[in-house]
C-alpha positions, -999 to 999 in steps of 0.1 A, spaced: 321 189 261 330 185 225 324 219 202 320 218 164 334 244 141 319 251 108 339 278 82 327 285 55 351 311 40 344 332 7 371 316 -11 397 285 -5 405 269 -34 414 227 -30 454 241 -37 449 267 -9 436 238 15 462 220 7 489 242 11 475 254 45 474 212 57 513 209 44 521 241 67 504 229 97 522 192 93 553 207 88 546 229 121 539 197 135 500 205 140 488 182 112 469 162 139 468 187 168 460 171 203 420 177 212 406 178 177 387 149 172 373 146 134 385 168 108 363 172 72 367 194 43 344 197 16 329 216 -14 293 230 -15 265 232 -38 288 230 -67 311 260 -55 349 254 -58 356 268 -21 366 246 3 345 243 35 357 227 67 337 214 96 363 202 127 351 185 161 372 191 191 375 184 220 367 213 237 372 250 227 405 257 247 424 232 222 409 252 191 420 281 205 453 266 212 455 252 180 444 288 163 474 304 171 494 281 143 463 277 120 456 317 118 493 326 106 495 302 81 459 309 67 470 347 63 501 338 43 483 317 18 457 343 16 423 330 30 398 348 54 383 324 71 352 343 81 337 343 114 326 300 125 296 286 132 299 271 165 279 245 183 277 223 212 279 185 201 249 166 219 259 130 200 286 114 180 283 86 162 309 67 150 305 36 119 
């Protein structure tokens, strides 16, 4: 069953995200296997960066955490605590 992950950390400015999607392309994660949709956006006019991922199930986040935690340390973002949630539909177009 697919599982959606929503942060929506204190701070991550666009330069942070972007440094953090370099690091994980150059650790050869920048399209892990099992995550399906990736989207990061801004939020009611506030400069941090929120992401909302879709993957396949929670064992490939997981897997895919232990690269994605390391580098979000060293450029200095918390990611807080997810939202997580069962995905009942997708719908493509």
């Amino acid at each position: 069953m697919a599982v959606g992950y929503y942060f929506a950390p204190e701070s991550m400015s666009p330069e942070q995200y972007d440094a953090v999607t370099s690091q994980l392309a150059a650790a050869g994660q920048g399209a892990p296997a099992g995550r399906l949709y990736h989207c990061a956006f801004t939020e009611g006019g506030s400069s941090s960066v929120h992401v909302f991922d879709v993957w396949e199930s929670g064992e490939a986040f997981e897997a895919f955490g232990q690269t994605l935690m390391p580098i979000l340390a060293e450029v200095g973002v918390d990611p807080g605590q997810p939202q997580v949630a069962a995905i009942h539909n997708i719908i493509a177009g």
